[in-house]
N, C-alpha and C positions, 0 to 999 in steps of 0.2 A: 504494500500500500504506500501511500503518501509520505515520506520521510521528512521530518521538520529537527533537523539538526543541532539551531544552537545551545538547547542543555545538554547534550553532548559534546560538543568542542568546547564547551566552557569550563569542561572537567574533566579534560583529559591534556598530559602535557606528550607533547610528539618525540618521540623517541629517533633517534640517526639508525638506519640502520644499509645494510650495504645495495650494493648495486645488483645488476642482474642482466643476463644475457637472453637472445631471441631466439629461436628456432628459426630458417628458413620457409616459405613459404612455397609448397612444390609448384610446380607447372596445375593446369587443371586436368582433370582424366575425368572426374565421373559427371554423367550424362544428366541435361536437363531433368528436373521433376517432372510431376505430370502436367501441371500446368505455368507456376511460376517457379524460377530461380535466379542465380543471381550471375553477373561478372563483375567480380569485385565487390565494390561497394556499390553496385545498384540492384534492386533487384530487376527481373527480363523476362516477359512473357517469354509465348513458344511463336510469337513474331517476333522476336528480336529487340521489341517494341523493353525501355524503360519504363518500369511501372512505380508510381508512387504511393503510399499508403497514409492516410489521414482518419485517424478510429478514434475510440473509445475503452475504455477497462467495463468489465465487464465482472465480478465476481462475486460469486455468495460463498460467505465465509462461516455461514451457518450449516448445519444438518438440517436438510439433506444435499445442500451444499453444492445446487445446480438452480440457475437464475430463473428458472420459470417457476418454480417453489418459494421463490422470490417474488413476485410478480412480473419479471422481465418475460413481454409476450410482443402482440403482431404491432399493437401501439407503436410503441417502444421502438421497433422496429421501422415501423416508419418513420417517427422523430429523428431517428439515427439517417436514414435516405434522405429525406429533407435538408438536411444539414449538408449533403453532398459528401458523406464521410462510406470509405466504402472497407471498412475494415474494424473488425471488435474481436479485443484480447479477452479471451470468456478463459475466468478462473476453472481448474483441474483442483480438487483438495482431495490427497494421497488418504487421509482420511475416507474419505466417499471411497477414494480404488479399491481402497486395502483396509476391514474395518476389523479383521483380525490375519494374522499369518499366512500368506501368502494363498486365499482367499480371495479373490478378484471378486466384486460387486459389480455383474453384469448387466443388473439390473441401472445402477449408475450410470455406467457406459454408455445402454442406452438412452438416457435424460439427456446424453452430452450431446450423441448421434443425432438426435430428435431436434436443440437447439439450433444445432449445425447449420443443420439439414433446413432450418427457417432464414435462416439469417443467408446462406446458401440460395435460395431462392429468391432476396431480395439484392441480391448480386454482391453479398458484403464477403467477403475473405475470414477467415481466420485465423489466430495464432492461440491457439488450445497450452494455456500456460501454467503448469503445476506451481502454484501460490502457493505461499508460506508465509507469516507472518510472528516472530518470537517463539517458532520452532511449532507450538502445539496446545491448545484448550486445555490440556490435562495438566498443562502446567499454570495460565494464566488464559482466566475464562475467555477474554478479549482476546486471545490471541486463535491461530488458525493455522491447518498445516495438515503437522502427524498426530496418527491416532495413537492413543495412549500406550499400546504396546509396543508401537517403536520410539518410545518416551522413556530412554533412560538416564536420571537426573543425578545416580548417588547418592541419593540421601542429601546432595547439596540443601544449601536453604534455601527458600524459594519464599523472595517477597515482592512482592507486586509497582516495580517502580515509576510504570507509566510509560506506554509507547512514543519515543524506543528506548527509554533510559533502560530499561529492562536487560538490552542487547550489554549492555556498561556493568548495570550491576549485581544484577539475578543471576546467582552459580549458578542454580536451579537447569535455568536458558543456556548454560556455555557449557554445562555440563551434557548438557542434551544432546549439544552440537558438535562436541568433542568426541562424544560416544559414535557421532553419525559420521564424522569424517574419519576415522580411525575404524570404521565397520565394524562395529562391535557385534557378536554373534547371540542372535534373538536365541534367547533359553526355550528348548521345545518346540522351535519352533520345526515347518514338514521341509523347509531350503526351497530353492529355485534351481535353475540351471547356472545360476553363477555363481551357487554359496548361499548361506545360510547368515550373511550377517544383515546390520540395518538396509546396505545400501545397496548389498543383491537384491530385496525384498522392494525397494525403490524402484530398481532400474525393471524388475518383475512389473511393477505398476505401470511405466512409462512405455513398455513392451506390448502392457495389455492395451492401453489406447493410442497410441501407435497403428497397431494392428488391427483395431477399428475404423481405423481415419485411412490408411494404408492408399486406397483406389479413391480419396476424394478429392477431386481436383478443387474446391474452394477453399482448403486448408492448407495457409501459406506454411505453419509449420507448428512444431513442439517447441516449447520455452522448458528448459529441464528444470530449473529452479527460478523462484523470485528470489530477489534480493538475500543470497545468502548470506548468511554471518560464520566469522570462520573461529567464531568459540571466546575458550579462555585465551587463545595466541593473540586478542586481538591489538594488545599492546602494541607486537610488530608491526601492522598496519598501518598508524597512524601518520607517519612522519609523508609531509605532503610532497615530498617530491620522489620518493621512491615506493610509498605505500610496502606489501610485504611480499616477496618475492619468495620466501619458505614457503609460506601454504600458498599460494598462487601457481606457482609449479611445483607442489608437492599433493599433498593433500588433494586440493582444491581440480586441478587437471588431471590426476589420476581419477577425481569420480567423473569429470567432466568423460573421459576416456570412456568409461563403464559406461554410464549413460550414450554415448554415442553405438557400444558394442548392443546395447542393449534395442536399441530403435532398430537399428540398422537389420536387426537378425529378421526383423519381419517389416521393416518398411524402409527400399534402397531409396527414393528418391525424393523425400520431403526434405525442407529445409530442418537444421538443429539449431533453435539459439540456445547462446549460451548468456548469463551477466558476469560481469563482476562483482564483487564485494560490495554490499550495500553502502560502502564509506567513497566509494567513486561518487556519491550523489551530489558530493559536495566539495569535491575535487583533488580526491587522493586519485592518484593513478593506479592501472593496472598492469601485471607482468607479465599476464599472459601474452600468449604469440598464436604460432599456429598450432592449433588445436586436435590436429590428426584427421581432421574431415575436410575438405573442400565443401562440399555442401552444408554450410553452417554459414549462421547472423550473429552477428557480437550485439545487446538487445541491452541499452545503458536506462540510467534514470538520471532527471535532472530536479532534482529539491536542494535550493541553494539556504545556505545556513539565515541569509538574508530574509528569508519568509518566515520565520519566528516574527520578526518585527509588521504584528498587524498585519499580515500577508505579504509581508515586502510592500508597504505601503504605510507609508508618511504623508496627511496633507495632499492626497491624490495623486502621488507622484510614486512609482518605484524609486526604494532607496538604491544610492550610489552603489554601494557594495554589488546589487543582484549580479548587476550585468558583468563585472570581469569572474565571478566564479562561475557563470553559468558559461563564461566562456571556456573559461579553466576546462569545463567536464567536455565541452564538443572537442576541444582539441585534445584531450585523452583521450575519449570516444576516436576520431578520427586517426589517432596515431595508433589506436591497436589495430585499425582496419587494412591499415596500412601492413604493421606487421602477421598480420592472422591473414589477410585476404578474405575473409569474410564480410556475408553484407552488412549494412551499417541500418538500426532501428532504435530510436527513440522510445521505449516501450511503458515510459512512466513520465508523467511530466504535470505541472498545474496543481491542481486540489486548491482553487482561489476562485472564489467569487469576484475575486479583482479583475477590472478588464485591461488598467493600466500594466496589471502582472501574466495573465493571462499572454495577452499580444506581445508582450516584451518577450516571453518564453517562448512564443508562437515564431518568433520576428528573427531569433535566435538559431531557433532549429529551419527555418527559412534561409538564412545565413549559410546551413551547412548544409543544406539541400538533403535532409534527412527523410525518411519518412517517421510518424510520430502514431502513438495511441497515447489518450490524454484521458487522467485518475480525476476521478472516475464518471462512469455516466449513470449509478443510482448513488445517490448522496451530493452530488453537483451540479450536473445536467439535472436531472431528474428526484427531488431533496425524499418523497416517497415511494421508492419502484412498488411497492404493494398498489397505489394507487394508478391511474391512468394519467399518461401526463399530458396533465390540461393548463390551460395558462395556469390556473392556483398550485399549479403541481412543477411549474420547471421554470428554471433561473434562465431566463430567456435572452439576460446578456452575458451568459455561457456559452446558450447555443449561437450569437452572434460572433461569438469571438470564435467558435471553432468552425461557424462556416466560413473559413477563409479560400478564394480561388487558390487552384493547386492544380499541376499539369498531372493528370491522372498516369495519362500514358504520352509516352515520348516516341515519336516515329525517326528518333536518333540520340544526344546526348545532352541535357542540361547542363548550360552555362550558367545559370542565373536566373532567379528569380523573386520578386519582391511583391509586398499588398503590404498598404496602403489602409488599414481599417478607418479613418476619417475622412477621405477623400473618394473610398471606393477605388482607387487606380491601383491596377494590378499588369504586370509586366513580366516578361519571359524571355529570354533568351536561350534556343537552340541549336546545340551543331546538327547537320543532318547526318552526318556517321554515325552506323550501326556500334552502338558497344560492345555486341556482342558477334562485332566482325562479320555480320552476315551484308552480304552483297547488297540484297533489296528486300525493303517490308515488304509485305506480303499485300496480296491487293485489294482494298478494303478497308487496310487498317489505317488507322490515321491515329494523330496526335489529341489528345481529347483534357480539355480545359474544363474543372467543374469550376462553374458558378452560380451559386445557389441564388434561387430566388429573394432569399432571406436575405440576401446584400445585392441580388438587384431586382426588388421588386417593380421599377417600370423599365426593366431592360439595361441594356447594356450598349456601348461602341464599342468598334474594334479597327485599331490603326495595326498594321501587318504588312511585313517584308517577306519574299520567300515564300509565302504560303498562301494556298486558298482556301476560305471559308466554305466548306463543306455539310455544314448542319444548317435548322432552322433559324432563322431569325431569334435573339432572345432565347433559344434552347439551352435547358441548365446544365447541358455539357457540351460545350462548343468545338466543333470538331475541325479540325483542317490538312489538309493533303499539301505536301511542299512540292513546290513549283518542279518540273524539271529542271538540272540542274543547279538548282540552289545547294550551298554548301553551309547557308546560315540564318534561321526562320526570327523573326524579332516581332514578339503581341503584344499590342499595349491596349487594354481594356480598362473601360471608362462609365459611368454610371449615367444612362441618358435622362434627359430632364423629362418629368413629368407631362 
């Protein structure tokens, strides 16, 4: 979930700790997914076509621990369309997988299968993400994750310090986590095919849905962990310019490893994201490299220490500080892509009613030409998903700030791109070479601009180089074919008067 940092940097002093080296990044060998993957850092249909992703969080952190149990239904689903957003990270809680010993709850599965498959229909994508949040319920009611059997605390103490001071100072929580990276071996329990300790019985869960989602082309991919914590070590961590390279490539890439061994035995071609350490959110760096998969997303969060104060808001202004840490974490984000080769996603970002912080966050991942899913769309977007969200039910300049224009799909390579939320002017720059090396898009496909009604309710202008406008007048996805010959397409879109 949401990480709001500063009572934790406030109480922790940063330790020097040593440096650390990268793995090489191989050539690429395995073959496109069934429908999206990546070159590099973008992801690429099976045109060749750049795809962009602009979503929402989606998760229930309660039992039975799948959002239509929730109230998230067909509504919901349209408010999310409307908004021109075509991708929802819907929480996995290992709890629902696994509710005792290696035990798959199939019945779960299908509640996942069943969301999917709606959200699938209204042409949205997704990333099917096994959440966590202070390891487990059994340890601290608020909290969400593992079921109590893979809950081993030691007898630690275990007192309730308030999310996420908890991650700081609850044995309880580091003792859980310690147990889980060190694979501690579940007593009686019947094993998997990879062992019998906590995180055979993990990568057993992540196998079982996997192997459910396997042939679905709307599922961009598995998230293996949220925001992990890497225990009592977290001391090493801290120091911001080398953060901890022991459990980053010890511990921490070893499960990453397992988890990949684990997907992969029954499903070759979806994407695997990976994160880093929940302490990247606020701009420790990470060590990792490349990861042993070419098909993998490195899948960051940006909660700047700055948003303690009143939301990152002073007197209607984003305070000073936001904007160099949030820069801090995209060019972390951005240098491990570089060394991993993996694609690059935004997977956590906002939890602000602010629109000044909001669009600054927005304006930022804009900047790095990311794609984003923004925490979260019940409790934000949407303050009662039990209810229908009706104007008395949704923070309506939430939804204004996340329907920002955004190049859906690219029929070559983004240079740039900017909006404008006060003025409505939005603007794009693209090369028309294939990323993905292929000679020619394919015929039919075009470049596709969403612009929601919601920010152009009487229409739109379009000043354009390069390219012909190819859709209807005013349609909330503006499409365009590049000229013959053009090697560089330039949209500048403009809100027409009344």
């Amino acid at each position: 979930m949401g990480w709001q940092m500063k009572p934790i940097v406030a109480l922790i002093a940063f330790v020097l700790i040593g440096g650390c080296t990268f793995s090489q990044v191989p050539t690429p060998t395995a073959s496109p997914g069934p429908d999206t993957w990546h070159v590099g850092r973008w992801f690429t249909n099976s045109s060749g076509q750049v795809v962009l992703f602009h979503g929402v969080n989606m998760v229930d952190k309660q039992a039975p621990y799948y959002p239509a149990a929730e109230g998230f239904g067909p509504s919901d689903i349209s408010l999310i369309q409307s908004m021109g957003l075509n991708l929802v990270r819907l929480g996995v809680i290992f709890a629902g997988v696994m509710p005792s010993p290696g035990q798959v709850n199939t019945n779960y599965i299908d509640q996942l299968v069943s969301q999917v498959n709606q959200l699938s229909k209204a042409g949205i994508y997704v990333i099917l993400d096994f959440h966590q949040d202070e390891y487990s319920s059994s340890i601290i009611s608020s909290a969400d994750g593992f079921p109590a059997w893979a809950t081993m605390t030691n007898g630690m103490p275990n007192h309730d310090y308030g999310f996420p001071a908890n991650y700081l100072f609850n044995a309880a929580v580091n003792a859980a986590f310690d147990n889980f990276w060190n694979n501690t071996t579940v007593p009686g329990g019947p094993g998997t095919p990879w062992g019998d300790g906590l995180q055979n019985y993990y990568q057993q869960g992540l196998a079982a849905v996997a192997s459910a989602f396997a042939s679905n082309t709307d599922v961009l991919g598995y998230e293996i962990m949220n925001e992990p914590w890497p225990g009592s070590v977290y001391p090493s961590c801290l120091n911001p310019s080398t953060g901890c390279p022991g459990f980053d490539n010890g511990p921490y890439l070893n499960f990453i490893h397992r988890s990949i061994t684990a997907i992969r035995s029954v499903d070759p071609d979806h994407l695997i994201f990976y994160e880093p350490t929940s302490l990247f959110n606020v701009g420790i760096p990470t060590n990792l490299g490349y990861v042993g998969d070419y098909g993998t997303g490195f899948a960051f969060h940006v909660y700047p220490i700055c948003s303690q104060d009143n939301g990152g808001i002073t007197n209607g202004q984003v305070n000073s500080s936001c904007g160099p840490q949030e820069e801090t974490v995209f060019a972390n984000a951005l240098a491990q892509q570089a060394r991993s080769g993996s694609a690059l996603i935004l997977t956590e970002w906002g939890n602000s009613l602010s629109d000044a912080f909001n669009n600054q966050e927005a304006l930022e991942a804009d900047n790095a030409m990311v794609s984003w899913a923004y925490w979260s769309f019940d409790g934000t977007v949407v303050p009662n998903i039990a209810n229908a969200p009706t104007s008395g039910n949704v923070n309506q300049n939430v939804v204004d700030d996340l329907a920002r224009p955004y190049p859906m799909t690219t029929d070559g390579t983004p240079i740039e791109w900017n909006f404008s939320p006060n003025d409505k002017i939005f603007t794009l720059e693209y090369s028309t070479s294939c990323a993905s090396g292929c000679a020619n898009f394919e015929t039919g496909q075009y470049t596709q601009i969403s612009l929601p009604k919601l920010i152009y309710p009487t229409g739109y202008s379009v000043a354009l180089s390069g390219a012909t406008i190819v859709s209807n007048a005013n349609a909330p996805v503006l499409q365009l074919k590049n000229n013959p010959g053009a090697t560089r397409v330039s949209v500048e879109i403009s809100q027409s008067n009344p």
